[in-house]
N, C-alpha and C positions, 0 to 999 in steps of 0.2 A: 226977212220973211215974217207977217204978223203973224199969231198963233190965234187960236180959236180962242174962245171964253173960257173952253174945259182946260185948255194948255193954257192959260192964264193961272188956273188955279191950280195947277201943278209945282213943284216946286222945281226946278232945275234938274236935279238927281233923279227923281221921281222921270223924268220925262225923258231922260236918257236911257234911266235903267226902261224904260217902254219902249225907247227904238234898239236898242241890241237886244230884248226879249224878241222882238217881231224878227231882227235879223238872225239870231237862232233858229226860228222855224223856218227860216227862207233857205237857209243854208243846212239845213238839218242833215239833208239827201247827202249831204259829202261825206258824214258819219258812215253808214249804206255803204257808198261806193268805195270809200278809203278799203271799208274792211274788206267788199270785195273784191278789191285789187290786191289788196295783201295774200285773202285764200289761194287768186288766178296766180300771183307769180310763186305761192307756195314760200313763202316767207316763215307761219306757222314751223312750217316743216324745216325748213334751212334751219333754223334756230335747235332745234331738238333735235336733231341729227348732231350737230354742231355739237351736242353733248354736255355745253355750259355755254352762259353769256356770250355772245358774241361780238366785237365789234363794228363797226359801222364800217368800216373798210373794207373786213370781211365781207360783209351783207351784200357791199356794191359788189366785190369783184366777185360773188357768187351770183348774183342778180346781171350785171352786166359784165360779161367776158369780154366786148368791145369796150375800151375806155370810152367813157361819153360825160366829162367834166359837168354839163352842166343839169345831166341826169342823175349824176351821185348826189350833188344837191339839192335834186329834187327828192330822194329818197329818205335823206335825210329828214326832208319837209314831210315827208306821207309817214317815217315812223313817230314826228313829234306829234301828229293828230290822232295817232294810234297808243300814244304811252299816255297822252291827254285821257283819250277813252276807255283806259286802263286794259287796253288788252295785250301790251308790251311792260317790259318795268324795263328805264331807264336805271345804266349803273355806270361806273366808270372803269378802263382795263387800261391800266398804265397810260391814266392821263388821256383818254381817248374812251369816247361817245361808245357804250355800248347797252343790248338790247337782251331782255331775260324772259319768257315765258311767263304768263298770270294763268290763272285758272279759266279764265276766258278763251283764250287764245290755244289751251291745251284739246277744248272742246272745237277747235278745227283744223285741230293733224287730222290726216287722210286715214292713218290707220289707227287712230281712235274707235275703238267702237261704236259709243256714243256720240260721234262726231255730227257735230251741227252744221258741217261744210256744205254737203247736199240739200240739206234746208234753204242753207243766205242763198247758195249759187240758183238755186228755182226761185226762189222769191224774186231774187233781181234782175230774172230774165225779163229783156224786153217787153213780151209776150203777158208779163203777171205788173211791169208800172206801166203799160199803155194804159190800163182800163182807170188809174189813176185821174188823170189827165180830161174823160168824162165824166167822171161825177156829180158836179153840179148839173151835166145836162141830163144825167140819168134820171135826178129828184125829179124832173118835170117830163120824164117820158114812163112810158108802162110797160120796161122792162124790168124781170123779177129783179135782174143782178146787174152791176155796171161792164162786169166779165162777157156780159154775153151782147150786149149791147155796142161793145169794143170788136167784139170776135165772131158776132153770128153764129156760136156757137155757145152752148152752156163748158162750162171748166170741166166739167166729167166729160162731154165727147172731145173736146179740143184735145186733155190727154191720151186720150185712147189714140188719137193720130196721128200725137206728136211725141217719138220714142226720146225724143232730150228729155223734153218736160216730164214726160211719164215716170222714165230712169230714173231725175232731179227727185220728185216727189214719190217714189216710193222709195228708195232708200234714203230719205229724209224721215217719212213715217218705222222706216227698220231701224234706223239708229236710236230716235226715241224711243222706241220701243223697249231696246235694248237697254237703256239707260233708266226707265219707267221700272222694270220689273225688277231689274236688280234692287232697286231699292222698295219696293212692296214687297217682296217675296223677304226681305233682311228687317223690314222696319215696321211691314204692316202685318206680320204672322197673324193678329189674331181675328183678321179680317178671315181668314181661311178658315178656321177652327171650327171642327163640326158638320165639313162640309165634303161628301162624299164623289159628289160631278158637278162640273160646271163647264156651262158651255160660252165660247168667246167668240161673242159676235160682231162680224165685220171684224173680224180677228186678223186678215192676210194671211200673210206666210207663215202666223204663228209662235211669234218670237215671244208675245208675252205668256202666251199657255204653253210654251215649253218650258220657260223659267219656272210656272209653277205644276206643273206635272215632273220637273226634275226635283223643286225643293219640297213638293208633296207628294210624295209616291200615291198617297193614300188616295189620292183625288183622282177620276175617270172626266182627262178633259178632250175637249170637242169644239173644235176653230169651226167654225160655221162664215162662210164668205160668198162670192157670188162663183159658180163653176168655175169662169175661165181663171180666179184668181185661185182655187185649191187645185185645178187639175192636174194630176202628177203627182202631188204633195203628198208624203207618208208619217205619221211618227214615227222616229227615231226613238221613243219613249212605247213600252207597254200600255203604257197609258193616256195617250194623244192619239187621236184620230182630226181627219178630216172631212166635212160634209158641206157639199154645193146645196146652194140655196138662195133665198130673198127671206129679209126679217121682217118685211112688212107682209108674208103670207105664211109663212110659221116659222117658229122655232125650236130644235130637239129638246124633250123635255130633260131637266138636273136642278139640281137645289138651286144652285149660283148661275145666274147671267152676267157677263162681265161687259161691258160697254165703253171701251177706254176710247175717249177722243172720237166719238162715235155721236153722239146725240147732237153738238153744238156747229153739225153740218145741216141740221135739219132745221126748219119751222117749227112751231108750238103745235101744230096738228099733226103735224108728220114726226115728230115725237111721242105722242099719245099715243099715235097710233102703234109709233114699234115698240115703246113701256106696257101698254095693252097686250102684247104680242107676250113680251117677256114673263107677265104676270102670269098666264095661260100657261108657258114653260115651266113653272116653277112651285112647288106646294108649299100648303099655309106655312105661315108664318109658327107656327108652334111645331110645327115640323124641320126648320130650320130654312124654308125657301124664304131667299131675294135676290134682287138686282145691285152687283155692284159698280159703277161709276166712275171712272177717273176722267175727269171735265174741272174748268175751270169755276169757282161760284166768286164771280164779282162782288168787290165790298168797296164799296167807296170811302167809307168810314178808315180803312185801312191809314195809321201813317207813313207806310210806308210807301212815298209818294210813287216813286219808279215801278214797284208791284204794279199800284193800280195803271198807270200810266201806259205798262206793259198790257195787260189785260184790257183794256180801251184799245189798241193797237190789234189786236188779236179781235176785237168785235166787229171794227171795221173792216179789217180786210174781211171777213167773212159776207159781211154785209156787201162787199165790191166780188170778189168772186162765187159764192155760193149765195143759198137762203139762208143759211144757219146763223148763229146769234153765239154769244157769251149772254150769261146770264147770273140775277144775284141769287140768292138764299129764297127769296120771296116769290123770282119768278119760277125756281125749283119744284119749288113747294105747291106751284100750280097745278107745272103737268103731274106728280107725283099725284095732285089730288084726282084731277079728272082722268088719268088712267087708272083708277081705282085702288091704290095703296093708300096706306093706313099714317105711315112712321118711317122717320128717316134721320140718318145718324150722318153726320159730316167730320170728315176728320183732314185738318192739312196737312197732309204730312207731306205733298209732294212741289213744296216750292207755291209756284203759281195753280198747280194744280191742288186740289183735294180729290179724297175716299170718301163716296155716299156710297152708304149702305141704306135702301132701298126695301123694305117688309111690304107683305100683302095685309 
């Protein structure tokens, strides 16, 4: 086969390391599905019941109670593409193949709290990679989202009528939640300080305002969500309440509006609009009001390649299912100006996420 001018000027290695880069992303999708064939057959969970390491013989005869010779084989092959992806650790038990939990892998036992299990399992529903598969034909048609274009419906009514997907993704948002507050309420205290009510909008069930109306007594907090999602809802806490509503038509006023993974389902107008909204809620800025934040702010600059990689990952899906965006420092900085705040304080403390604190 002749090679072009440009593979001319290639050197051998160079040209090979190009077609196993391009076969990585081709085959990327088996990363995805390996792991969620691990979560379905509960593998996770085998292992940590299991108590220690297990071996690979174990795993089959707990996996398949039917002998099926050339499916233990195969098992074998799905935990090597799994301890590859580090979310197993390969070890040895008397000279025989066995498999140890990572810290990866701990984040999808079932009864993890902070379990990421109900995240993969909605993402990789049919229903959320169909709209994949249009994308290119989306760019050149005039729908907002590839989601809806696949589905004839927008992602917010399709869950409303589909109790898997609905189930899948809210307790995918309760887990992180879960996981979210414990560590703000442990690492970010001084984000609180000073600060007597705060209201948590587009809050849910309230898992992150109960973290901190538990580890702040002193704070009068307030889940503000759309009715059908507080209806019934009570604090358990003195100090938590619930209130039906829309933040694009107001919000209870309190010193702090907390906004966690809230804004980057939105457009730059439809942002404005609800930071506008929160500004209104909340007194000057020498009285101790603002807006705090927990959203992703894209850096490119980052070296840490996988961060940004992850973060790019997360912009797009948003862009195929919703309007909303990830955003950097810069584009932050926009809507903060045109919804009329002044100064803003970013702090990473949460991984992929950071703390903006938000002043009028």
């Amino acid at each position: 086969m002749e090679l072009s001018n440009y593979g001319k000027l290639l050197s051998t290695q160079e040209l090979l390391e190009a077609q196993a880069h391009v076969w990585n992303h081709i085959f990327n999708f088996i990363n995805s599905m390996s792991l969620k064939c691990a979560v379905q057959l509960n593998i996770p969970d085998i292992i940590h019941k299991h108590g220690k390491p297990i071996k690979l013989s174990e795993l089959v005869n707990a996996l398949l109670p039917m002998n099926h010779p050339t499916k233990s084989q195969s098992i074998y092959r799905l935990m090597r593409i799994l301890v590859h992806s580090k979310f197993f650790i390969k070890v040895k038990i008397n000279d025989e193949e066995g498999y140890w939990l990572t810290p990866a892998s701990h984040l999808l036992l079932r009864d993890e709290p902070s379990s990421m299990a109900p995240f993969l399992l909605a993402m990789l529903e049919p229903v959320m990679t169909d709209p994949l598969h249009c994308l290119s034909e989306w760019f050149q048609s005039e729908h907002e989202a590839t989601f809806s274009m696949a589905h004839g419906m927008t992602f917010w009514e399709y869950a409303k009528q589909e109790p898997k997907l609905n189930h899948f993704f809210n307790e995918a948002m309760a887990s992180d939640a879960r996981l979210v507050s414990g560590i703000i309420v442990k690492d970010c205290k001084q984000v609180f300080y000073g600060i007597n009510s705060l209201v948590d909008v587009a809050g849910g069930t309230g898992t992150v305002a109960k973290a901190i109306a538990t580890a702040f007594p002193g704070i009068n907090c307030t889940v503000l969500d759309l009715p059908h999602v507080v209806a019934g809802l009570e604090g358990s806490e003195i100090n938590l309440t619930y209130v039906g509503g829309n933040m694009f038509e107001s919000i209870p006023p309190a010193d702090a509006v907390l906004l966690k993974w809230a804004l980057e389902c939105w457009n730059d107008e439809e942002c404005v609009k609800i930071l506008k909204k929160c500004k209104e809620a909340i007194p000057d800025k020498e009285k101790g009001g603002k807006v705090i934040i927990i959203d992703m702010v894209v850096d490119e600059t980052n070296v840490d390649d996988k961060a940004i990689e992850t973060q790019l990952f997360f912009d797009i899906m948003l862009m195929i299912y919703i309007t909303g965006r990830e955003r950097t420092e810069k584009e932050w900085a926009k809507l903060f100006i045109d919804a009329g705040f002044t100064t803003y304080k970013i702090t990473p403390a949460l991984g992929l996420r950071s703390v903006i604190e938000v002043f009028p």
